[in-house]
GUZA-698309 format. One record per atom (N, C-alpha, C): residue number from 1; residue in one letter; x, y, z. Coordinates in Angstrom, 1 decimal. Layout:
N
r i->NUM&aa->a&x->X&y->Y&z->Z
...
! end
This chain:
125
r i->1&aa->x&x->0.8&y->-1.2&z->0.0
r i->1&aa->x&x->0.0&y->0.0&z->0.0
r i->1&aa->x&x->0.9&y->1.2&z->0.0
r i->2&aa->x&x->0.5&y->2.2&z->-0.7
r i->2&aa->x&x->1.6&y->3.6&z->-0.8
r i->2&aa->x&x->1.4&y->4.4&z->0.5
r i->3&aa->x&x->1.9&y->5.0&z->0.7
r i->3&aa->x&x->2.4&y->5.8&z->1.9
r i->3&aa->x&x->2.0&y->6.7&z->1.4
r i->4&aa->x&x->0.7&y->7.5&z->2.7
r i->4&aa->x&x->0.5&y->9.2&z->2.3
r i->4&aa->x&x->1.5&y->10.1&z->2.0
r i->5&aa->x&x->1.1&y->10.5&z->1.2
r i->5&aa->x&x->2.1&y->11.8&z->0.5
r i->5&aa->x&x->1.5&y->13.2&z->0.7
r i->6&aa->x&x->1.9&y->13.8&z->1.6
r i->6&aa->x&x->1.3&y->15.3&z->1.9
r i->6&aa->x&x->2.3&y->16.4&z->1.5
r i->7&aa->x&x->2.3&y->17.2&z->1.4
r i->7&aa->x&x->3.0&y->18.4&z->1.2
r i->7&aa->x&x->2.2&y->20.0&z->2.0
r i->8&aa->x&x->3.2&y->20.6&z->2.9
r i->8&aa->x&x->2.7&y->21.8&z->3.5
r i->8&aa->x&x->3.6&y->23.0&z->3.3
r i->9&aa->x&x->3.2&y->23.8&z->3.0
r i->9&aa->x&x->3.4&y->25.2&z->3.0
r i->9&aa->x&x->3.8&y->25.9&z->4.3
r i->10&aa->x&x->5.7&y->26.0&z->4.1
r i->10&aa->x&x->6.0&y->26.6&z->5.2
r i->10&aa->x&x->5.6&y->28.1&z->5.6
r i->11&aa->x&x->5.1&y->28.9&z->4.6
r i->11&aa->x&x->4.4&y->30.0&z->5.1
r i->11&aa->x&x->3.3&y->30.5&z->5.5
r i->12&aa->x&x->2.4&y->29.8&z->4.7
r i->12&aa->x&x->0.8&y->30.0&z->4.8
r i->12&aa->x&x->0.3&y->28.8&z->5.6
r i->13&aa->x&x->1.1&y->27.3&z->5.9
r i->13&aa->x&x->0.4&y->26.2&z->6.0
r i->13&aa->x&x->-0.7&y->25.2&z->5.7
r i->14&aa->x&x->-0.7&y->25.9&z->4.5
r i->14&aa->x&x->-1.7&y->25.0&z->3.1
r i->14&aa->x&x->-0.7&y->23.9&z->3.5
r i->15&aa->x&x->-2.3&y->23.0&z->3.4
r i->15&aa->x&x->-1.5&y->21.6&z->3.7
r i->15&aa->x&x->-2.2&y->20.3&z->2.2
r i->16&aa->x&x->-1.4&y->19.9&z->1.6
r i->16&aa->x&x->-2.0&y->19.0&z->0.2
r i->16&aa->x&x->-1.6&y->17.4&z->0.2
r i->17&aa->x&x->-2.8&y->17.0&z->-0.1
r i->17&aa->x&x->-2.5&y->15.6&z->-0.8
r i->17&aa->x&x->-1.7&y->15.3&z->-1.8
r i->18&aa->x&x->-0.5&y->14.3&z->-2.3
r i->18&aa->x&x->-0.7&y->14.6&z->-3.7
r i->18&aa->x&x->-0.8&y->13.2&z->-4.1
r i->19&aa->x&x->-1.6&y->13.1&z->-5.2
r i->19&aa->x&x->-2.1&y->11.6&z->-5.3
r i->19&aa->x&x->-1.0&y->11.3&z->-6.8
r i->20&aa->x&x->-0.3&y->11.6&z->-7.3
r i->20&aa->x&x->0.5&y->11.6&z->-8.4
r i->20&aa->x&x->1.5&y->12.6&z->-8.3
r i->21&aa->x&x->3.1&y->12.0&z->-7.7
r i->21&aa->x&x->4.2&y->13.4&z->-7.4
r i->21&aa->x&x->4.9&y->13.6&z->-9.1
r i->22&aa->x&x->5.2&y->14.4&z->-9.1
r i->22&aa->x&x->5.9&y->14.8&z->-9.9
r i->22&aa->x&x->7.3&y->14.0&z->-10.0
r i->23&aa->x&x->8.0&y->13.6&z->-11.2
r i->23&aa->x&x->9.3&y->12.8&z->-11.3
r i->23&aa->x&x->10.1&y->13.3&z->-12.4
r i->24&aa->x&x->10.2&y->14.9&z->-12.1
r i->24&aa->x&x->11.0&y->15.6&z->-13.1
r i->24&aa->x&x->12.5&y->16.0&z->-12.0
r i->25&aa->x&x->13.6&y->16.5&z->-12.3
r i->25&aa->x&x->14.2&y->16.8&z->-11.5
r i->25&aa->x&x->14.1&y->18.4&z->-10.8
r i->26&aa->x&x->14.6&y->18.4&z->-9.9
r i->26&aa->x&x->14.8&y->20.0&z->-9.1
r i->26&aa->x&x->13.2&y->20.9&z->-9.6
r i->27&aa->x&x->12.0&y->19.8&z->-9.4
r i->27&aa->x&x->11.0&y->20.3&z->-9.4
r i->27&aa->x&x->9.9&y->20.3&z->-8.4
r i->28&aa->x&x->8.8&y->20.9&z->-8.3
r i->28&aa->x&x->8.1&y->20.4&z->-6.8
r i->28&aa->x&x->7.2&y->21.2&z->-7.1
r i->29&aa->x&x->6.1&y->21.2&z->-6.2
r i->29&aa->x&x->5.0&y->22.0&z->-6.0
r i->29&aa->x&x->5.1&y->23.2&z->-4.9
r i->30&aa->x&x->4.3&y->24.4&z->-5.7
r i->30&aa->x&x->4.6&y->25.7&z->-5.3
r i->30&aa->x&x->3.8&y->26.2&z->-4.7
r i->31&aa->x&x->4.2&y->27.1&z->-3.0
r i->31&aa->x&x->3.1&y->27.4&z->-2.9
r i->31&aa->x&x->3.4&y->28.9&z->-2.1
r i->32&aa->x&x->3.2&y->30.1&z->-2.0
r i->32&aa->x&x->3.6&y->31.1&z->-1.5
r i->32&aa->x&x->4.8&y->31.8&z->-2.1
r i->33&aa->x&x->5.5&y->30.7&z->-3.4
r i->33&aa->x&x->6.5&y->30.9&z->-4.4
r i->33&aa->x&x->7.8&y->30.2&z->-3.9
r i->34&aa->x&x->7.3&y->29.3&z->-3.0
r i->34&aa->x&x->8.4&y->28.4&z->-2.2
r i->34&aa->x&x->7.8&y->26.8&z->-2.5
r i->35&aa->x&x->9.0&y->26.0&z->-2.3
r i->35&aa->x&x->8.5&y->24.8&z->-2.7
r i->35&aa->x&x->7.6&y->23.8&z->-1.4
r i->36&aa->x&x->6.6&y->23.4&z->-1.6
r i->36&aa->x&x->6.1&y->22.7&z->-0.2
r i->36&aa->x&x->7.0&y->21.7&z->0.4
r i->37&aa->x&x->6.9&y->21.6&z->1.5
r i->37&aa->x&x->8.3&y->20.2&z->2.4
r i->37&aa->x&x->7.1&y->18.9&z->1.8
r i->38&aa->x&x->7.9&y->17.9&z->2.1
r i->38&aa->x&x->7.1&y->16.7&z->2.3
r i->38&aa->x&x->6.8&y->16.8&z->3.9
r i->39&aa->x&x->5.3&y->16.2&z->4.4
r i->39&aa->x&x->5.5&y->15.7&z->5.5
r i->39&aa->x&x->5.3&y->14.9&z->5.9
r i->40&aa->x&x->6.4&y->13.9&z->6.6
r i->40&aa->x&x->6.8&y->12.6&z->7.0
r i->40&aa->x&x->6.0&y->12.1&z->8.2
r i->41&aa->x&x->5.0&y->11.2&z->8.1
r i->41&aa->x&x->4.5&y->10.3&z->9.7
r i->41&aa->x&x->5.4&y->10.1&z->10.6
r i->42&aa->x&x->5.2&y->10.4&z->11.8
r i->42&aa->x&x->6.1&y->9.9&z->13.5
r i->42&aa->x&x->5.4&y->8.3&z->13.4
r i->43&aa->x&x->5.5&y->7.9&z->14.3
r i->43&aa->x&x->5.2&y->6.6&z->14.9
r i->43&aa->x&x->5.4&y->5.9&z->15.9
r i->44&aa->x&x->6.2&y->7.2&z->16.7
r i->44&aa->x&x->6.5&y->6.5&z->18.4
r i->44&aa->x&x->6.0&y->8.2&z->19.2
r i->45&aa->x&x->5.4&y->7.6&z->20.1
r i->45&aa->x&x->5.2&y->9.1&z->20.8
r i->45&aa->x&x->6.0&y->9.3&z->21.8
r i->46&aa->x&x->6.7&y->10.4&z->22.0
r i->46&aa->x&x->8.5&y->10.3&z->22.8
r i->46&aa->x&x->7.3&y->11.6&z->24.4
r i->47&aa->x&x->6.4&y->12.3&z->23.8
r i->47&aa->x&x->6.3&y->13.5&z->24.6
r i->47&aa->x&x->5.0&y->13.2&z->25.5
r i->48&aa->x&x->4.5&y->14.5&z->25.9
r i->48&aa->x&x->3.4&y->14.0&z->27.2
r i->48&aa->x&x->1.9&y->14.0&z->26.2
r i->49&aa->x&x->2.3&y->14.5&z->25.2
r i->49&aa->x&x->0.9&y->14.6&z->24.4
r i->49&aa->x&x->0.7&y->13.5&z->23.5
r i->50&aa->x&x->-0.1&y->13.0&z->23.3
r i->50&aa->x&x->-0.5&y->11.5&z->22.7
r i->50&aa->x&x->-0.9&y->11.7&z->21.5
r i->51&aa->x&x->0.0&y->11.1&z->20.6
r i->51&aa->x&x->-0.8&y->11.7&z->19.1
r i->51&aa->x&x->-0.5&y->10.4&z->18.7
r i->52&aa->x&x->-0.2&y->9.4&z->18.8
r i->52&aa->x&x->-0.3&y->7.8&z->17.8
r i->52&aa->x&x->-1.6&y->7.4&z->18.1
r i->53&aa->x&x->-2.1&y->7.0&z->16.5
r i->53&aa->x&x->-3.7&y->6.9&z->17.1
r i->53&aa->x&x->-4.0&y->5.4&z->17.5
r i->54&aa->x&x->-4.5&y->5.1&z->18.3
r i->54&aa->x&x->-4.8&y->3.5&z->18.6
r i->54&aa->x&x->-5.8&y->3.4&z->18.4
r i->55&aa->x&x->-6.4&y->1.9&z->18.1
r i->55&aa->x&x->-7.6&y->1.3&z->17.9
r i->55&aa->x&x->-8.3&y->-0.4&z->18.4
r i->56&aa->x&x->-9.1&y->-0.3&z->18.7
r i->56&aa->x&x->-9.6&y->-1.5&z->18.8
r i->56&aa->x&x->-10.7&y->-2.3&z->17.9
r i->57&aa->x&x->-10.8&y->-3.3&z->17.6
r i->57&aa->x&x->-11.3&y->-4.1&z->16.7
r i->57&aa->x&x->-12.2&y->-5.0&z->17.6
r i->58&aa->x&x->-14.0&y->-4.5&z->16.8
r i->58&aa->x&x->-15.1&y->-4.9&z->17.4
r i->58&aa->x&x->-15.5&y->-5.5&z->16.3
r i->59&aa->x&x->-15.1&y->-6.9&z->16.4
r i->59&aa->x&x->-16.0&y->-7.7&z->14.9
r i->59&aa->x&x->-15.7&y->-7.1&z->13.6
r i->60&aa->x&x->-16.2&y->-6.6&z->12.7
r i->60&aa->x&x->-15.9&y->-6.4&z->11.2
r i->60&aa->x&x->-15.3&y->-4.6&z->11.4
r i->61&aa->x&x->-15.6&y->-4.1&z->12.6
r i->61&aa->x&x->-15.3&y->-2.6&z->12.7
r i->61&aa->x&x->-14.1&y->-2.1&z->13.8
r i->62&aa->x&x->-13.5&y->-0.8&z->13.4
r i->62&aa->x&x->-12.5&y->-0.9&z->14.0
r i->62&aa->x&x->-12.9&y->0.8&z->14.5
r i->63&aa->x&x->-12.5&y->0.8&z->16.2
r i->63&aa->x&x->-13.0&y->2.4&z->16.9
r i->63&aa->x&x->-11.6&y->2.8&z->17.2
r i->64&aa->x&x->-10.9&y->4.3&z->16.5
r i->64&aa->x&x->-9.9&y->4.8&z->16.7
r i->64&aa->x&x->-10.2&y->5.8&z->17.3
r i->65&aa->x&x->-8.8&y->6.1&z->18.3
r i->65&aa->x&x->-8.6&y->7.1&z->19.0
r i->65&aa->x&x->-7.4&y->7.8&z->19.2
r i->66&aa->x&x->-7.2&y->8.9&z->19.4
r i->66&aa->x&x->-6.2&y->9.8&z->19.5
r i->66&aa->x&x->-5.9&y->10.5&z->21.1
r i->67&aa->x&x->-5.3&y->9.6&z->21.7
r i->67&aa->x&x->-5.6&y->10.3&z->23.1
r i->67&aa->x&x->-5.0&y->11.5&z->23.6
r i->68&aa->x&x->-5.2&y->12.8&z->23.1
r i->68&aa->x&x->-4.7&y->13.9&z->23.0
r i->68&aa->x&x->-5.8&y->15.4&z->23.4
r i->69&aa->x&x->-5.0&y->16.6&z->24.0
r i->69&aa->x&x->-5.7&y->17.4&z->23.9
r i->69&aa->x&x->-6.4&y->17.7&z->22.6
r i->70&aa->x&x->-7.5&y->18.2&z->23.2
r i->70&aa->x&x->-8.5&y->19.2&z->21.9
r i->70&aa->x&x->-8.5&y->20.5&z->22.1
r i->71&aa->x&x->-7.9&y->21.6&z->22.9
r i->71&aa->x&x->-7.9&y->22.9&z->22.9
r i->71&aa->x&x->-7.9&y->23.7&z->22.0
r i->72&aa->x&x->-8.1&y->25.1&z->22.0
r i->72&aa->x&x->-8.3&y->25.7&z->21.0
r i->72&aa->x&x->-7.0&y->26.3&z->20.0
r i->73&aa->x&x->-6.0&y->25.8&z->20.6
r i->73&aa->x&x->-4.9&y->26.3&z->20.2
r i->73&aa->x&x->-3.6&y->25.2&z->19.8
r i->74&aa->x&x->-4.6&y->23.8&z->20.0
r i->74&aa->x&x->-3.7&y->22.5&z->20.3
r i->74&aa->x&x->-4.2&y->21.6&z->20.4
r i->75&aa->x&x->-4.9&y->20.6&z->19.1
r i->75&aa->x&x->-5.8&y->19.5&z->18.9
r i->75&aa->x&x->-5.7&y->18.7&z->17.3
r i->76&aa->x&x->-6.0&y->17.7&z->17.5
r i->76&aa->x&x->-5.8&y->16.4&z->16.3
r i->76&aa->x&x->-6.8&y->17.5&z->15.3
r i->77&aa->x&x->-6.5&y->17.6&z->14.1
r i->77&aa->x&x->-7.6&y->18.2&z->13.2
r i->77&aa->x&x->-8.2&y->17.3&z->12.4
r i->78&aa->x&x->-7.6&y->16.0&z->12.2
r i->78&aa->x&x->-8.2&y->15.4&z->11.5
r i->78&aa->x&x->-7.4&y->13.6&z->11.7
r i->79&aa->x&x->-8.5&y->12.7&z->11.7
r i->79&aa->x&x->-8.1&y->11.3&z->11.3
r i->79&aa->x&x->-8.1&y->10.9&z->10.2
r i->80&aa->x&x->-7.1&y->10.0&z->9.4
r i->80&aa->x&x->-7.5&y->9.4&z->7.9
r i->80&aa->x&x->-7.2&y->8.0&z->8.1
r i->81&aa->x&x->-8.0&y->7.1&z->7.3
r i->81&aa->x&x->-7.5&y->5.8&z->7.2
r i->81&aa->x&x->-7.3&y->5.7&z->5.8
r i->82&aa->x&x->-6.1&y->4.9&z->5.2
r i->82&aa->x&x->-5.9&y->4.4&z->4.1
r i->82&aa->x&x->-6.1&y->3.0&z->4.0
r i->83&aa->x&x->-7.1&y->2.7&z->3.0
r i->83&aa->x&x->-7.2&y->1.4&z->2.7
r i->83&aa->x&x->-6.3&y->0.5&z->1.5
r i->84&aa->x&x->-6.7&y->0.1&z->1.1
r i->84&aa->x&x->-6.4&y->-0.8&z->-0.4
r i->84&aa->x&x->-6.7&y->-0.2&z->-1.1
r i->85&aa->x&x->-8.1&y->0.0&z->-0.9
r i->85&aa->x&x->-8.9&y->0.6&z->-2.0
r i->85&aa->x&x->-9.9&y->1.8&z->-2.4
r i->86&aa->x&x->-9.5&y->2.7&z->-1.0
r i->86&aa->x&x->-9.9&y->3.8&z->-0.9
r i->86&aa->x&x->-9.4&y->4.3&z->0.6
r i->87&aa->x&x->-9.7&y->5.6&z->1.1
r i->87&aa->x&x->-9.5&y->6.7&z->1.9
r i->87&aa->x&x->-10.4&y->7.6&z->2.5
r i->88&aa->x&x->-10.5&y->7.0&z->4.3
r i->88&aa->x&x->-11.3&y->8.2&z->4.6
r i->88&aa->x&x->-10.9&y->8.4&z->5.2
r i->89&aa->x&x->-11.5&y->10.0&z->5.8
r i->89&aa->x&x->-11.0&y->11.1&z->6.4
r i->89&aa->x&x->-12.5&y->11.6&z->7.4
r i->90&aa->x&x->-11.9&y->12.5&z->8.8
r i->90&aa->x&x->-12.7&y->12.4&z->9.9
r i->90&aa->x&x->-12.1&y->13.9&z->10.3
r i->91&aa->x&x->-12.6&y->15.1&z->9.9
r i->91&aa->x&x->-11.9&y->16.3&z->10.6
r i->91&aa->x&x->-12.6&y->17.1&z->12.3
r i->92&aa->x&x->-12.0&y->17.5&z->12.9
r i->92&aa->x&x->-12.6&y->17.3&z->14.2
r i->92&aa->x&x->-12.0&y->19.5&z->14.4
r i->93&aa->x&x->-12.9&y->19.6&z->15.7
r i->93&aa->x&x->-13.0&y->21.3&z->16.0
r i->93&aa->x&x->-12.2&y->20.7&z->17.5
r i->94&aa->x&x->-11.2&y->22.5&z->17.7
r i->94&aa->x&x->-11.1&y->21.7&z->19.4
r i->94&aa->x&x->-12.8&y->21.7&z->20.4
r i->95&aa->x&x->-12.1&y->20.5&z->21.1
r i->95&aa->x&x->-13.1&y->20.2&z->22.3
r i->95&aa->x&x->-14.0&y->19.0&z->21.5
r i->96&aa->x&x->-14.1&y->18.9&z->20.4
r i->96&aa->x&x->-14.2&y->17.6&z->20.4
r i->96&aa->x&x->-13.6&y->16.3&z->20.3
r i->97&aa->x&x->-13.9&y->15.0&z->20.7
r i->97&aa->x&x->-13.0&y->14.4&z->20.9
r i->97&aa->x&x->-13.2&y->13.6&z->19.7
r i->98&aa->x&x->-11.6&y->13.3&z->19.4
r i->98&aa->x&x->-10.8&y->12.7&z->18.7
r i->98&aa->x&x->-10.9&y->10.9&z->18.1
r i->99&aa->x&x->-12.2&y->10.8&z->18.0
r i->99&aa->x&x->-12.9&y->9.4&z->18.2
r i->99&aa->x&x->-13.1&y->8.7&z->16.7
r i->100&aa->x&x->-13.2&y->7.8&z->16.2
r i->100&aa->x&x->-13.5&y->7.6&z->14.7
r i->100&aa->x&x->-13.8&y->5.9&z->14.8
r i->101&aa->x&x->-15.2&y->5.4&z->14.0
r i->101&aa->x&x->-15.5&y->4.6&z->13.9
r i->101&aa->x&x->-15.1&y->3.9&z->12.4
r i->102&aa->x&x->-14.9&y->3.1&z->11.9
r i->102&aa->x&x->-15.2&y->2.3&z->10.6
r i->102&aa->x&x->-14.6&y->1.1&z->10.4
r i->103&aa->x&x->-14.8&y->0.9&z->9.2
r i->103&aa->x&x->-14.5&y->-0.8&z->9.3
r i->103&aa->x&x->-13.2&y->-1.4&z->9.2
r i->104&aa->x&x->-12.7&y->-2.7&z->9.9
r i->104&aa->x&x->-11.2&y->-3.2&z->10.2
r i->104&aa->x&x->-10.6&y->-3.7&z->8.5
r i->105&aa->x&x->-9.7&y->-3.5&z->8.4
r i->105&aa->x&x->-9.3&y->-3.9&z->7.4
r i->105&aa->x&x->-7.6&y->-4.2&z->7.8
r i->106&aa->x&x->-7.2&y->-5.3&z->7.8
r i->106&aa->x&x->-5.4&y->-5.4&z->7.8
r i->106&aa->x&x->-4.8&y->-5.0&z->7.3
r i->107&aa->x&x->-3.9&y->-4.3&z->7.7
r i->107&aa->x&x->-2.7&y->-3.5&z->6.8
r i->107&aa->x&x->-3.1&y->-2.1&z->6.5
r i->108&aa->x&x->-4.2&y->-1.9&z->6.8
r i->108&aa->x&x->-4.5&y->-0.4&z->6.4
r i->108&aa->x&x->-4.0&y->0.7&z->7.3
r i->109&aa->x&x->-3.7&y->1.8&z->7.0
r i->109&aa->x&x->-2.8&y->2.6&z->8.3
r i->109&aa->x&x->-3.8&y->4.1&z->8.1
r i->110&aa->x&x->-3.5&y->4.2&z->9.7
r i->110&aa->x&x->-4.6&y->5.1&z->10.3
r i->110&aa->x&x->-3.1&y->6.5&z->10.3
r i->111&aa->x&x->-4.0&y->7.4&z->10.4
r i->111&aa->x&x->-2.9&y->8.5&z->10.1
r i->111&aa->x&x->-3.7&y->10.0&z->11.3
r i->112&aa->x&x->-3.2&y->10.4&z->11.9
r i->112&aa->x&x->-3.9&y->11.4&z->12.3
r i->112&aa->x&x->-3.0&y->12.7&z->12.8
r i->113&aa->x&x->-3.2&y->13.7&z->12.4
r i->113&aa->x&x->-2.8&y->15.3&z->12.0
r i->113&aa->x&x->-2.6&y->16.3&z->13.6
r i->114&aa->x&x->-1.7&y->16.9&z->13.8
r i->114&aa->x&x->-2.0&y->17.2&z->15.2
r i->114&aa->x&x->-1.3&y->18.8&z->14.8
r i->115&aa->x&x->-2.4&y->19.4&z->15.2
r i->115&aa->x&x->-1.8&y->21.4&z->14.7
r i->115&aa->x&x->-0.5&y->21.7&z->14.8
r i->116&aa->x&x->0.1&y->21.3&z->15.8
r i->116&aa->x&x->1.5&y->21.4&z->16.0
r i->116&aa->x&x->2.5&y->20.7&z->16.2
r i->117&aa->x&x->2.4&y->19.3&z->16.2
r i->117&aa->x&x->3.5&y->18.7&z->16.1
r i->117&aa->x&x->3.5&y->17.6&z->14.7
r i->118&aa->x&x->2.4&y->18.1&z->14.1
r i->118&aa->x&x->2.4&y->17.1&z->12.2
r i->118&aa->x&x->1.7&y->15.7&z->12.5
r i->119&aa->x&x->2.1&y->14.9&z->11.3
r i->119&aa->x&x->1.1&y->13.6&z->11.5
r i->119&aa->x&x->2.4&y->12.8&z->11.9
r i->120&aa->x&x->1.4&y->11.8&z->12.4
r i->120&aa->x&x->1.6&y->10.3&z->13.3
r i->120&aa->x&x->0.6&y->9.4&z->12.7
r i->121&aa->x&x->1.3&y->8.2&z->12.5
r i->121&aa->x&x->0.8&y->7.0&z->11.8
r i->121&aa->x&x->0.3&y->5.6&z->13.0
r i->122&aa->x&x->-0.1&y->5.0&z->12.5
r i->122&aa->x&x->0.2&y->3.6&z->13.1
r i->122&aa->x&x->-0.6&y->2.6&z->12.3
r i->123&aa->x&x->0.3&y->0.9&z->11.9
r i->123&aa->x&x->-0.4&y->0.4&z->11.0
r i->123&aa->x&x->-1.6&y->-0.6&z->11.3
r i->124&aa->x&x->-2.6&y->-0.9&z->11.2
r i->124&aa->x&x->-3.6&y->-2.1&z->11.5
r i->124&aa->x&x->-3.1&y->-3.5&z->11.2
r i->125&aa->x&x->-2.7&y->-3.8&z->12.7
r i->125&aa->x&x->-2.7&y->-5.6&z->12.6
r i->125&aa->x&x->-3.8&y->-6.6&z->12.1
! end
C-alpha cells in the first residue's frame, strides 16, 4: 500500500494531498513561491501529548482514537484511514473528541494530523 504523500506550506500552511508526485528533477510543487516540504508520519510518541492513534477491533469494525488534547490552540484536526482501495477522512474542531468509527481492514494505516507537532501513523494488525 503507498504511503500518504502530503506536502505543506512553510508560510501559509496550506497543507496537500498529492495523489501523483511529480518525477521531473529540481521540481516540486509551489506554494507562497516556495517549494512545499514533504511531511513525514512519526510513529512512536516520545512527549506528554499522545498523538499515535490507537484502535480497537469490534468484529468487522475498528474504533480509533487519538488520546490527545482538543484545545483551541492545540488539537488532532483530522483522522485518515488508508485502505487498499480507498481513503477516509474524519476532521474534528477543538473540544471535540478525537474518536473515529469504521471498518477493520489489515494492513491499512490510520494516520492522524496534530496542529502542532504534524502527522503520526500507526499500521492495523
Amino acid at each position: 500500500m503507498e504511503e500518504l504523500n502530503l506536502r505543506k506550506c512553510k508560510k501559509c500552511g496550506a497543507l496537500i494531498e498529492v495523489l501523483k508526485d511529480c518525477t521531473c528533477d529540481d521540481c516540486g510543487i509551489i506554494c507562497c513561491g516556495e517549494k512545499m516540504s514533504k511531511v513525514l508520519a512519526n510513529s512512536t510518541d516520545a512527549s506528554f501529548e499522545k498523538h499515535v492513534p490507537n484502535y480497537e477491533i469490534n468484529g468487522d469494525m475498528m474504533n480509533i482514537h487519538v488520546d490527545h488534547v482538543m484545545e483551541s490552540d492545540h488539537y488532532i484536526e483530522w483522522i485518515m484511514v488508508k485502505y487498499k482501495k480507498e481513503t477516509r477522512w474524519i476532521y474534528f474542531n477543538p473540544n471535540d473528541k478525537a474518536n473515529y468509527t469504521t471498518y477493520y481492514e489489515k494492513d491499512a494505516i490510520i494516520y492522524a494530523y496534530c496542529n502542532k507537532h504534524g502527522l503520526w501513523s500507526k499500521v492495523v494488525e
